[in-house]
PATI-687711 format. One line per field, with one value per residue (C-alpha): residue in three letters; x, y, z. Coordinates in Angstrom, 1 decimal. Example, Ala and Ser with C-alpha at 12.3 -4.5 7.8 and 13.67 -1.06 7.14 Angstrom:
r = (ALA SER)
x = (12.3 13.7)
y = (-4.5 -1.1)
z = (7.8 7.1)
END
This chain:
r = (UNK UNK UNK UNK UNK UNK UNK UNK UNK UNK UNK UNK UNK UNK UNK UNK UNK UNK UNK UNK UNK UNK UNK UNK UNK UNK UNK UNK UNK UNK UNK UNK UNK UNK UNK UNK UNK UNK UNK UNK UNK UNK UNK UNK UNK UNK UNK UNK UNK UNK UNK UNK UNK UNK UNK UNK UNK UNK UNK UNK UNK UNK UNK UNK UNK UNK UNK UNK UNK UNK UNK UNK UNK UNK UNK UNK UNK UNK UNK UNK UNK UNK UNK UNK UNK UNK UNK UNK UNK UNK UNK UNK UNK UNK UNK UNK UNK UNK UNK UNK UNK UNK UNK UNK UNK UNK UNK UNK UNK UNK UNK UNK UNK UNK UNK UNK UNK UNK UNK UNK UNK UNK UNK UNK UNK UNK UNK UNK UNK UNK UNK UNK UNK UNK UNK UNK UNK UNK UNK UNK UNK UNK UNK UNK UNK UNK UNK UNK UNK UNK UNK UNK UNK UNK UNK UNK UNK UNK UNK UNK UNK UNK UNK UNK UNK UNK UNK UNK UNK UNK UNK UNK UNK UNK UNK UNK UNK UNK UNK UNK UNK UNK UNK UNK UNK UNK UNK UNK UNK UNK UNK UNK UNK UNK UNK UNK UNK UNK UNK UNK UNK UNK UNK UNK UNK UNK UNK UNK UNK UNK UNK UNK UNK UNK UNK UNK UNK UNK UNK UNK UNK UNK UNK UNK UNK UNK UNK UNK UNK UNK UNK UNK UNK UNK UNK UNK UNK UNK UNK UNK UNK UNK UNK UNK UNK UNK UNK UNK UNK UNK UNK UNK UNK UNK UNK UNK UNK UNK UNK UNK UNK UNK UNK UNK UNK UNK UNK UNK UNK UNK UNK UNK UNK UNK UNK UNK UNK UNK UNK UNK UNK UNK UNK UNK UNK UNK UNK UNK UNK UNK UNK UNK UNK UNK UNK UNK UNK UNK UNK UNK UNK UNK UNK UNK UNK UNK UNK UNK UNK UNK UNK UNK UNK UNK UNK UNK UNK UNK UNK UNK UNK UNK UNK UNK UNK UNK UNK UNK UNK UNK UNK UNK UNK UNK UNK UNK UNK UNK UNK UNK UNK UNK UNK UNK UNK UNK UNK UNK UNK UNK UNK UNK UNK UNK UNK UNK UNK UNK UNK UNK UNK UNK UNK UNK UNK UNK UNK UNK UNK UNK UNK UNK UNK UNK UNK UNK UNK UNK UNK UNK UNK UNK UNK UNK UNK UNK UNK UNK UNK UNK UNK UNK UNK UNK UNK UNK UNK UNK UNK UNK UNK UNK UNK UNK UNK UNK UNK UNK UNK UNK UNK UNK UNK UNK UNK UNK UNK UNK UNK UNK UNK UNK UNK UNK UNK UNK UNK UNK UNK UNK UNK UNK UNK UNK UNK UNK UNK UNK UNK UNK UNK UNK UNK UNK UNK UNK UNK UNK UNK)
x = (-17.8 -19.4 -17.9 -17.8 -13.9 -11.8 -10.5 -9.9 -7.6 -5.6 -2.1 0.1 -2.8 -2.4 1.2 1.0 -1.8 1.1 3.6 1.4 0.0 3.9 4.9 2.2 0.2 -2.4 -4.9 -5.1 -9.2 -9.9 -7.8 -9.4 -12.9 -11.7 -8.8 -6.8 -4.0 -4.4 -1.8 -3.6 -6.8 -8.4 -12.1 -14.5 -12.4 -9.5 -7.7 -5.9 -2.5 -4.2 -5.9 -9.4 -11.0 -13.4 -16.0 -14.8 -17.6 -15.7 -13.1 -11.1 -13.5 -15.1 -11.2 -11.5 -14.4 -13.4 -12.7 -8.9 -6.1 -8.5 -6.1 -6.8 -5.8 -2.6 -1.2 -2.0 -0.3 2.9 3.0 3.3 5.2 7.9 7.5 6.9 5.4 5.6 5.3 4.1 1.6 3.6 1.2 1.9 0.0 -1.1 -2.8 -4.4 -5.9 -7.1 -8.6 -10.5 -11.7 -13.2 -14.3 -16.4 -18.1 -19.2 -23.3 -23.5 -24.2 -21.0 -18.6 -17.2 -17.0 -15.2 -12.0 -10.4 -7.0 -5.1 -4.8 -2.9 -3.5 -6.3 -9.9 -9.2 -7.0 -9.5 -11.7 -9.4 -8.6 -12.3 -13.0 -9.6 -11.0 -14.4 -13.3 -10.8 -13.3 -16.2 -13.6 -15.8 -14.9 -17.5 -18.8 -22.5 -21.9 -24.4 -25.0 -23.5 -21.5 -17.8 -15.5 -11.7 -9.6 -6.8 -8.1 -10.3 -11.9 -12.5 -14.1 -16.6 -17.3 -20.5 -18.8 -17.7 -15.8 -13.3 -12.9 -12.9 -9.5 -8.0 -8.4 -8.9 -10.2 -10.8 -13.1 -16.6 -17.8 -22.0 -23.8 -27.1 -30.0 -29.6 -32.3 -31.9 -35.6 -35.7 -34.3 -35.5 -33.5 -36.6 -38.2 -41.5 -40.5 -41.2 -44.9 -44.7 -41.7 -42.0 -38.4 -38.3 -34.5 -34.0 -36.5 -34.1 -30.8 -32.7 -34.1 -31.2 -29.1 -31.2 -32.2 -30.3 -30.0 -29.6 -25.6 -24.2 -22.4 -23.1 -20.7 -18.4 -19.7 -22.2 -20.7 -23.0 -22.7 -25.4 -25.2 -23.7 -21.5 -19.5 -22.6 -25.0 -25.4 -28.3 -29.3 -30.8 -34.4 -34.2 -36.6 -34.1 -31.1 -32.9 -33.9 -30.3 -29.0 -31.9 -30.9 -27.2 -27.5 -30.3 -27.6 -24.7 -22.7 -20.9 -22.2 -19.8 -20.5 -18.5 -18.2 -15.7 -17.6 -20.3 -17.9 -17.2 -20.1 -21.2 -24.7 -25.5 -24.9 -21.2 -21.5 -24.5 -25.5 -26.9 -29.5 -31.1 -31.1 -28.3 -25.1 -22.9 -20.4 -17.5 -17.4 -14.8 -13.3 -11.1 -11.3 -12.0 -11.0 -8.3 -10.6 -7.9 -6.3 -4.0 -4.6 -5.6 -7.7 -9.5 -11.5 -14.1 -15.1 -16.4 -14.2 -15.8 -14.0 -10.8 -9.1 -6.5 -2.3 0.5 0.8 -2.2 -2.4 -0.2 1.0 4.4 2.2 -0.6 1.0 0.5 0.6 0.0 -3.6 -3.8 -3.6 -5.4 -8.6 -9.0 -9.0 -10.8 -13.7 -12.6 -14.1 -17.1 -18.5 -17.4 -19.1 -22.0 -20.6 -23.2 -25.9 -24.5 -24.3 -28.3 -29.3 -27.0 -28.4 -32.0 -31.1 -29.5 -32.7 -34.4 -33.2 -32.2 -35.5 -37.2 -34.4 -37.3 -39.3 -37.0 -37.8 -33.9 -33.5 -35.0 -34.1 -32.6 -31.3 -28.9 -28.1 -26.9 -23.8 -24.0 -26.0 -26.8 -28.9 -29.6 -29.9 -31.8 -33.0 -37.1 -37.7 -36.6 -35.0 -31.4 -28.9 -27.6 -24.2 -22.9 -25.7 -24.2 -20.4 -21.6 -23.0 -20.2 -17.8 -20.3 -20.1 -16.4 -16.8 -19.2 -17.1 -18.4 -16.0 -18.9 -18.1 -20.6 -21.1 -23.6 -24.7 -22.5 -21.5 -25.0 -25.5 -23.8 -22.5 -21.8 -19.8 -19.4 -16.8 -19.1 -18.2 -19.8 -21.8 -25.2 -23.8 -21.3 -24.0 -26.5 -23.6 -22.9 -26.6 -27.5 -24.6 -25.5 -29.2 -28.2 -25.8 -28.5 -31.3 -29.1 -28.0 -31.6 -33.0 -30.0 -31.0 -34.8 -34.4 -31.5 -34.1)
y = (-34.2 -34.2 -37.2 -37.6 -36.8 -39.7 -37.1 -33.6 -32.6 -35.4 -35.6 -34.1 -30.8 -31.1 -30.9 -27.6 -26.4 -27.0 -25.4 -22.5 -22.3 -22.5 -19.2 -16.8 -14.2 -15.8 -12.9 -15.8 -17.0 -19.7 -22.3 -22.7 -23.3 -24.7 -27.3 -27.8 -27.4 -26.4 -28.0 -26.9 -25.5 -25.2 -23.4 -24.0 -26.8 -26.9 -29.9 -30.4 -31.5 -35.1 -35.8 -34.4 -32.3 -29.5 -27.4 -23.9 -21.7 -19.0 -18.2 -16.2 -14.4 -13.2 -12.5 -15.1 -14.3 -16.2 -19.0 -20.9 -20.6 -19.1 -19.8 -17.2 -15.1 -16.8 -16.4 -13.0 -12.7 -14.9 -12.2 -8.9 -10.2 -10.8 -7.1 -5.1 -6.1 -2.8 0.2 3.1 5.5 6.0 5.2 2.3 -0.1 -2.5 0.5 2.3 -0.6 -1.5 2.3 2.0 -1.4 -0.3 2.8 1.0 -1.1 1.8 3.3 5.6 8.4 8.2 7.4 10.9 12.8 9.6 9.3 6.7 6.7 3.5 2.8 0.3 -3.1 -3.9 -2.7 -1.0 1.1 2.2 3.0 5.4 7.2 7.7 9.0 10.9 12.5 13.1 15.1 16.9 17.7 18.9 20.2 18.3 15.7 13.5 10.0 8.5 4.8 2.0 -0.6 -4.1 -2.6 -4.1 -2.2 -3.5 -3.9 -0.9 1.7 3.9 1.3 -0.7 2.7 2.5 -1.3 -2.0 -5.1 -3.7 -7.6 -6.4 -2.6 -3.0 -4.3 -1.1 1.9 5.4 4.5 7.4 9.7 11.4 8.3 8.0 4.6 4.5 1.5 -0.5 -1.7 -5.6 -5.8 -9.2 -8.0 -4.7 -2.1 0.4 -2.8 -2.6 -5.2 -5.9 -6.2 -2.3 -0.8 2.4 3.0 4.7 3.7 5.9 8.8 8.4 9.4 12.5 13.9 13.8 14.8 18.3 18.7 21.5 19.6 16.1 16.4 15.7 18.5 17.8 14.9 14.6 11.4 8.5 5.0 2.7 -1.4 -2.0 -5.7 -6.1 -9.0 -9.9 -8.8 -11.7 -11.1 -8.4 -6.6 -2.9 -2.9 -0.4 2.4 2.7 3.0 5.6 7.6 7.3 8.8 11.8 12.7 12.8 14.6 17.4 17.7 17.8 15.0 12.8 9.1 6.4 3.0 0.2 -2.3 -4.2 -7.3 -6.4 -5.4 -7.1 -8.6 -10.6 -9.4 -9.7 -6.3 -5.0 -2.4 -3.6 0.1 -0.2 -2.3 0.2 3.3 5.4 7.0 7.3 9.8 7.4 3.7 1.4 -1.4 -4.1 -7.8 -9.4 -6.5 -8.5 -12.0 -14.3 -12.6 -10.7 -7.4 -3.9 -1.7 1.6 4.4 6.0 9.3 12.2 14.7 17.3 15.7 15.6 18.4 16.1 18.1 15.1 12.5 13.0 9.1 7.5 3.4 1.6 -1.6 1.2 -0.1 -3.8 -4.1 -7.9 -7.2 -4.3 -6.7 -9.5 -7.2 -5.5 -9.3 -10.2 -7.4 -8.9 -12.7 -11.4 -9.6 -12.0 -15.1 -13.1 -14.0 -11.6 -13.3 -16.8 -14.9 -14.3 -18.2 -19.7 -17.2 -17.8 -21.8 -21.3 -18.9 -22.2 -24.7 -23.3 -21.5 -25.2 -24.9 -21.9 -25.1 -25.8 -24.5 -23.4 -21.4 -17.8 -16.4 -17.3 -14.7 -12.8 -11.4 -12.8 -15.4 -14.0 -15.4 -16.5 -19.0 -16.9 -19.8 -19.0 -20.2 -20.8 -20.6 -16.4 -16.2 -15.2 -16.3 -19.5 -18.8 -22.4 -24.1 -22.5 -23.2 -26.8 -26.1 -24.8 -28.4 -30.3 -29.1 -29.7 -33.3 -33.8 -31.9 -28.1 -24.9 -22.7 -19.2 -18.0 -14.3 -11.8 -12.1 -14.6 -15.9 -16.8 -16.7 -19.8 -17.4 -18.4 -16.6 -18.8 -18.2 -16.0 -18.7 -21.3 -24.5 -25.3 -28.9 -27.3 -25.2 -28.3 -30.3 -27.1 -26.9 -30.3 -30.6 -27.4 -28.5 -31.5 -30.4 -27.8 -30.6 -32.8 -29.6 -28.6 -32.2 -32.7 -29.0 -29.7 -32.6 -31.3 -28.5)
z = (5.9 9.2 10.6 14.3 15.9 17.4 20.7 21.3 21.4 19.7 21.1 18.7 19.0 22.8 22.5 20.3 23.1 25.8 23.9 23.3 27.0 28.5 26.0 24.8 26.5 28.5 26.8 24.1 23.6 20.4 21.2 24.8 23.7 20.3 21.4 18.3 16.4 12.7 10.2 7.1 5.8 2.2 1.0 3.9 5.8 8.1 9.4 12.6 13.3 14.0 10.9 11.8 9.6 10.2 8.7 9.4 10.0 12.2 9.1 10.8 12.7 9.3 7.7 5.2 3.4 -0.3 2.2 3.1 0.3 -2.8 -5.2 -7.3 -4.0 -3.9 -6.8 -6.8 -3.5 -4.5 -7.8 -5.7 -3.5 -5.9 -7.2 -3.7 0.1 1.9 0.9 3.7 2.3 -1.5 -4.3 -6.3 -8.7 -6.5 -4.1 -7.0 -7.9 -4.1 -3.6 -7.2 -6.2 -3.2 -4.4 -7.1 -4.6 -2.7 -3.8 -7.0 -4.9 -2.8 -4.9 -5.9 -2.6 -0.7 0.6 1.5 4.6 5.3 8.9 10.8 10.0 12.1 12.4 16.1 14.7 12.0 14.4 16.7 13.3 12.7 15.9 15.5 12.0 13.4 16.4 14.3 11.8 14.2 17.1 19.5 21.7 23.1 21.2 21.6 20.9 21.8 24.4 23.5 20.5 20.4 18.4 19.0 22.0 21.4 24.4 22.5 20.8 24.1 25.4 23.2 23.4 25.6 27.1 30.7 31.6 29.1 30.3 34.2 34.6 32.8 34.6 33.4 30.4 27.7 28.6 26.8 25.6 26.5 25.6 24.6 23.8 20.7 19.2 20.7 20.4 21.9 25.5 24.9 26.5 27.0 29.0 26.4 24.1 20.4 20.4 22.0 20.4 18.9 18.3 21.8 21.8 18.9 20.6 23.8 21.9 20.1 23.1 24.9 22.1 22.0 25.9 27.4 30.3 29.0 30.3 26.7 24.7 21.0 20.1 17.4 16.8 16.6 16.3 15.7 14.7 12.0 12.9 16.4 15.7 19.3 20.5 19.3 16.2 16.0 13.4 13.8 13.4 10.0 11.5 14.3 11.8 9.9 13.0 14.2 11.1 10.8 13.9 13.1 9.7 11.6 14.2 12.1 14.0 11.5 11.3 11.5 10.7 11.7 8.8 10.3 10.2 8.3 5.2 2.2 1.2 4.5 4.9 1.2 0.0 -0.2 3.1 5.6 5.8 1.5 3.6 5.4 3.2 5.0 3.3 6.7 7.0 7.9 7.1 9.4 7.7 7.6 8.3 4.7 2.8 1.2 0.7 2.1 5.4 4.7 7.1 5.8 7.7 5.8 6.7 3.9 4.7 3.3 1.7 3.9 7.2 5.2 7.8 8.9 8.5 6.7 9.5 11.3 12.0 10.2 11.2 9.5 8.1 6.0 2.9 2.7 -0.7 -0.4 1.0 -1.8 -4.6 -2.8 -2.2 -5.7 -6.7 -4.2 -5.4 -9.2 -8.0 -6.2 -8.8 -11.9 -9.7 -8.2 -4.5 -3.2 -4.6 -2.9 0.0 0.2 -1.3 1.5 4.3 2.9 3.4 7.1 8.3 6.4 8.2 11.6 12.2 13.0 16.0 17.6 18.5 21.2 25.0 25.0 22.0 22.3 18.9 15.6 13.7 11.1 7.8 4.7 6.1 9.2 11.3 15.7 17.5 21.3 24.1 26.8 30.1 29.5 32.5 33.2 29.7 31.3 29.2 28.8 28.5 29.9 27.0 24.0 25.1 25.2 22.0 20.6 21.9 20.6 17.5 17.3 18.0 15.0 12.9 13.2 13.9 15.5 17.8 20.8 21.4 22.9 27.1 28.4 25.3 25.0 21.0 18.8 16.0 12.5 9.5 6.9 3.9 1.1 -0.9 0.8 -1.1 -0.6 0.5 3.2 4.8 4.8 6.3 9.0 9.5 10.3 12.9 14.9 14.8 16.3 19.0 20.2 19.7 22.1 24.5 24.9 25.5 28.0 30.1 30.4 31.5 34.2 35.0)
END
């Protein structure tokens, strides 16, 4: 575990990489920052077609949250798919079962007067059906989301991801979407800073909301990330949250979280939102909602917003009943091994051990929640982002051993999202590789600058 890597890619990866580069889309990201071809994977590991194994600390972009292959997960899977795979919208065991599940995960004081409605299989398309059921609902049509939010790649959910690289080569993008500050205290969007802030980000939004000539009709929605994950990793400062949602509820504009990859236990509490004393109107998720990949996507609403005629939005692969029996396991094994609470000991351990990385004239911040969690590079000398650092960062890492992600400005932020699952050992392992590769990095750009 740990062991330095022979080559990368080895050859029988690089011929898989040709293959792949000769016949799919050229849309396709991992594989060209993370060179390898995976021939099998189990818990936190994956090896590569050439016999090199890796700590996997990207998981599936957050999908796998019980880690490769639980096999408790697969033979749950293997056992409904002998009795039914697909099965559109009509109930079944395997469903009930899901929608109880989930429903049991959800705060005391929610659980009655939720709904669940079974999207497409991928988080995107949860979110167009939330902003579908919200502007139904309020007969509105404009959306306040917030500035470096990402939300999905379909077209409304690119409309109201802050990342304009991805939207400028599509144009006529949906329309009445208005961005406002997040609260990214350390490159404050007011220009004050944290040792000034008085949730001015959050005063922003209200005033304009209620100005009669603030240019914004009263939306049908806020969309808001509690922990911007594509965008660095960076968790809303609470008071801004709970502003956010005051203003929402004194408007009367339905709140909708996106739990995407927040969901499912990652921050250390089921929903990321039970964090900071909100009870949204809408909650977006998908990702690990099955524990082991399989792809569901769900919105949970309040039965108030439940306007929508049969069919409303509907999607041929809503009735996975795979995922279904994989996720109410799934919820079975995190409460029986108290997952949640491994999920704050291992974050409490990375904050731990990473934080000593804040020493270091490249690294700006460390930061995350529960097994979620980002180092920001920075230039020291004007603090832009060091985009080119973390990517060097991130190859490093795969050399000694490491499957690591960047995100945020310029890919600026090495991200990690462990399996929930994860062992003390593992994360020390993970830890002391990404120290060391950002050790090296930083020594190697002060002494370039």
């Amino acid at each position: 575990m740990g062991a330095a890597i022979r080559q990368l890619p080895g050859p029988r990866s690089s011929e898989l990489l040709r293959r792949q580069a000769r016949w799919e889309s050229n849309a396709r990201t991992y594989p060209r920052r993370l060179p390898i071809a995976i021939a099998r994977a189990s818990g936190s590991f994956v090896q590569d077609l050439d016999g090199n194994v890796f700590i996997d600390f990207l998981t599936g972009a957050g999908v796998l949250s019980l880690g490769h292959g639980h096999p408790e997960l697969v033979e749950v899977v293997a056992r409904q798919l002998e009795l039914h795979a697909h099965g559109l919208d009509f109930p079944t065991p395997a469903k009930d079962a899901f929608v109880q599940a989930q429903l049991s995960m959800l705060p005391g004081t929610m659980r009655d007067r939720m709904k669940l409605h079974f999207c497409g299989p991928a988080g995107a398309n949860a979110v167009d059906a939330a902003i579908k059921l919200c502007k139904t609902a309020t007969r509105r049509g404009e959306i306040v989301s917030f500035q470096g939010g990402f939300h999905g790649s379909s077209h409304m959910a690119m409309a109201l991801t802050g990342l304009v690289e991805q939207k400028a080569p599509v144009p006529n993008g949906v329309p009445g979407v208005h961005f406002f500050p997040y609260s990214y205290c350390g490159r404050c969007p007011m220009g004050t800073g944290p040792e000034h802030c008085a949730i001015n980000c959050a005063t922003y939004l209200e005033l304009a909301l209620q100005d009669p000539n603030g240019g914004i009709p009263l939306p049908a929605a806020l969309m808001l990330e509690l922990v911007q994950g594509e965008g660095g990793v960076i968790p809303a400062r609470p008071e801004f949250v709970q502003r956010i949602a005051r203003i929402a509820r004194q408007l009367q504009i339905p709140l909708i979280v996106d739990e995407v990859q927040t969901g499912c236990g990652r921050t250390g509490t089921w929903f990321a939102f039970e964090q900071y004393g909100i009870e949204p109107d809408v909650i977006v998720a998908s990702k690990a909602l099955s524990g082991i990949g399989m792809p569901v996507a769900i919105i949970i609403y309040d039965e108030r917003l439940d306007c929508w005629g049969p069919g409303a939005h509907t999607g041929t692969f809503r009735g996975n009943q795979l995922a279904f029996a994989a996720g109410a396991e799934a919820v079975r094994i995190v409460l029986r091994d108290r997952i949640l609470d491994n999920v704050r000991q291992r974050g409490a351990q990375i904050d731990q051990r990473l934080s000593r990385l804040l020493s270091l004239p490249w690294v700006r911040e460390v930061r995350g929640m529960g097994l979620m969690w980002g180092v920001e590079l920075a230039d020291p000398r004007d603090g832009s982002p060091a985009g080119a650092v973390a990517r060097e960062v991130q190859a490093d890492c795969l050399r000694r051993g490491l499957i690591v992600e960047c995100g945020g400005r310029d890919d600026c932020v090495v991200r990690l999202l462990p399996p929930l699952n994860v062992t003390e050992e593992v994360v020390d392992a993970a830890c002391s590789i990404l120290v060391a590769a950002i050790t090296a990095a930083s020594t190697d750009t002060t002494a370039v600058a």
